[in-house]
N, C-alpha and C positions, 0 to 999 in steps of 0.2 A: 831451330832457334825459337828462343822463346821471346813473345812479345807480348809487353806490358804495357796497357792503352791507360792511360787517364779519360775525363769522359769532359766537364767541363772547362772548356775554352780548347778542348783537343779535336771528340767527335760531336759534340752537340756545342753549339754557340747564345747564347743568351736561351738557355734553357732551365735556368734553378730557382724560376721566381716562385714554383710550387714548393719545391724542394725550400727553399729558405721561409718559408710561410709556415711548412711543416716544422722547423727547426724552433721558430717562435711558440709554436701553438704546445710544442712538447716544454720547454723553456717554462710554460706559465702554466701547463696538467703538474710538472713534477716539482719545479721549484718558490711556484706562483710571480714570477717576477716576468715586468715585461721591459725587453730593451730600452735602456736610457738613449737620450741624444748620444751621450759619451761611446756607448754598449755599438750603438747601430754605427759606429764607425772604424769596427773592428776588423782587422784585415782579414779576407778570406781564402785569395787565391792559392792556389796552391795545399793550402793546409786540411786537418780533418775535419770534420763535423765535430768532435769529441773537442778539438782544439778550440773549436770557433765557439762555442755550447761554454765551455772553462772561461774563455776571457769575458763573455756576455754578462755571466750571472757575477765575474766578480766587482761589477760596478754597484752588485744589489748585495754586497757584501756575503757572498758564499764563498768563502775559501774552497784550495783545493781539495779537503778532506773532505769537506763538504759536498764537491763536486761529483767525489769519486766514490762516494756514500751512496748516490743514485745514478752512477752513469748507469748500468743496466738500463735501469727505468725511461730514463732519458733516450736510450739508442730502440729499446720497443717503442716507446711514444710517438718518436720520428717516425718509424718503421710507420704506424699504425695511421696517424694525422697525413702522411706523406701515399698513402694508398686513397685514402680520401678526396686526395685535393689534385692528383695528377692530374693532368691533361686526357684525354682520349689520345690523340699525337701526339707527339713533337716534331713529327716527319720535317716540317717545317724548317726545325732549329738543325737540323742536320748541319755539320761542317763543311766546303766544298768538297766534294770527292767522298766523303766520309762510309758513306754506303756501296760506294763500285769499289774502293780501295779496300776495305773488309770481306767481301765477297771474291777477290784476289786475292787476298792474302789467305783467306778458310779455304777455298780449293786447291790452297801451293801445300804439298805433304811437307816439304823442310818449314815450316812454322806451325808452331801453337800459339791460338790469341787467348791471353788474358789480361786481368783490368789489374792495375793501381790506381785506387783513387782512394781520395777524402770523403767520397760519400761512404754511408755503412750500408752494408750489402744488402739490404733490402731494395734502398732506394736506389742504389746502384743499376738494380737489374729491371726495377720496374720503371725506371725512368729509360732505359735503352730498350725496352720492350716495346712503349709505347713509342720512340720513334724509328723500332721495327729493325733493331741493328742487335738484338740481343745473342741471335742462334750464333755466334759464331763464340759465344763465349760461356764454357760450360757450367754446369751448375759446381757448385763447391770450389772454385778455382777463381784467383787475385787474393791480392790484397786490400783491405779496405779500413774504412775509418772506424767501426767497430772493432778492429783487432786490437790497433792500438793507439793510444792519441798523439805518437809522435810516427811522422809521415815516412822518415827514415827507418823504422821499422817493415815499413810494407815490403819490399822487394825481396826482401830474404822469406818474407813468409810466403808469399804468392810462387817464389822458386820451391819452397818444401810442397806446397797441394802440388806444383804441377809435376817435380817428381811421384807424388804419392801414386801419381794417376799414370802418365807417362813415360815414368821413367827407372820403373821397377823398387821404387821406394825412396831411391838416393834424392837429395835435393837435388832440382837441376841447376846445371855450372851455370855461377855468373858471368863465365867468359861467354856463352850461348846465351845471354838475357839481354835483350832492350827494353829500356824504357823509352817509351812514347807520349810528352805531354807539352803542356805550353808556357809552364813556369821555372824560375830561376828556382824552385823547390821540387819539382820534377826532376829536373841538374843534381838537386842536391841530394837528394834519395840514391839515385840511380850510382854517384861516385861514392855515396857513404856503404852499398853494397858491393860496387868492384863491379857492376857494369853498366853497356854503354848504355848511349842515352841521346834523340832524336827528338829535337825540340821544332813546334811550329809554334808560327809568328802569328795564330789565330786568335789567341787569349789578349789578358789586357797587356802585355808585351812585345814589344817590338823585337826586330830581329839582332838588334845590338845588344840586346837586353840578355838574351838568351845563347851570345858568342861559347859559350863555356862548355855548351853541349858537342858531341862529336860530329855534328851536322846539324845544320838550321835551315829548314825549310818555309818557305812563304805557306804552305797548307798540304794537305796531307795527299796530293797529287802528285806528288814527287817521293812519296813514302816507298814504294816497290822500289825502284832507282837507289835510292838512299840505302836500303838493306841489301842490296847486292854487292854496295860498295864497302860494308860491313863484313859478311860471310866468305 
């Protein structure tokens, strides 16, 4: 089976204040604009960097052509601003269980972990480095906010690498794919590709919030139990 982790509000908890420092500091290298009152109250969870990066600059009047004129530039900037400014840790920001539940789940042969998230894969992987949860997720494998700026794209793409790698070329089945994450946009990804989808109540959502997923768990210590009841 293959499992699809998101990273903030899933495996790391209040962990993106570098990450979104880096997102401004690339916002003002490539388009010189810096978030308005309006701009900085743009919603994030769930969504990509590509997405959040589009609604920011359009209060500085950069339409989408405009946007998509320098996303490149915009997603190396992040990459670059966002190596700079990590943490040494984030051990800290860990989710409950988040690092014995991953080390379970990389020793079980019936699973493959890889990530869907809204970060772009730089920051993706150098942010789970430094809170030391990265080995179980391999290089070239998920999907991320650099593929594409809509979030329902990811899961089909993260199913193709981990055929590429896995599973002799073929995409792997989305009937064999979970997604793993803590938003009502996690839900929505996961049912716009056909598969399931294991929501925890660790993000800014509660667990009524996230009824829609095939199981709702209070944190990811019920995560082994939940996929048995899956497979």
């Amino acid at each position: 089976m293959l499992l699809l982790f998101d990273i903030d509000g899933t495996l790391l908890l209040k962990g993106a204040e570098a990450h979104a420092a880096a997102v401004i500091a690339a916002l003002a290298e490539v388009w010189q604009v810096e978030p308005s009152e309006r701009a900085r109250g743009v919603e994030a969870a769930g969504r990509t960097d590509q997405a959040i990066a589009r609604d920011i600059v359009r209060f500085s009047g950069v339409d989408d052509a405009g946007f998509d004129e320098r996303r490149e530039q915009f997603i190396a900037a992040t990459a670059v601003h966002y190596e700079r400014l990590v943490p040494g840790s984030l051990a800290d920001r860990l989710a409950p269980q988040a690092a014995q539940t991953l080390a379970e789940l990389a020793a079980d042969d019936r699973y493959r972990c890889s990530l869907v998230t809204g970060n772009i894969q730089q920051v993706a992987r150098l942010k789970l480095a430094a809170a030391g949860i990265l080995y179980p997720f391999a290089a070239g494998q998920g999907g991320f906010g650099c593929d594409s700026i809509d979030r329902n794209d990811l899961p089909p793409i993260a199913r193709r690498r981990a055929g590429q790698m896995w599973n002799g070329g073929s995409d792997w089945a989305a009937a064999q794919t979970v997604v793993i994450g803590d938003t009502p946009r996690d839900i929505a990804c996961a049912r716009a590709d056909g598969t399931q989808v294991i929501a925890v109540a660790t993000g800014p959502f509660s667990a009524d919030q996230l009824a829609d997923a095939d199981i709702v768990l209070e944190d990811l210590r019920g995560l082994a139990a939940a996929l048995d009841s899956l497979s």
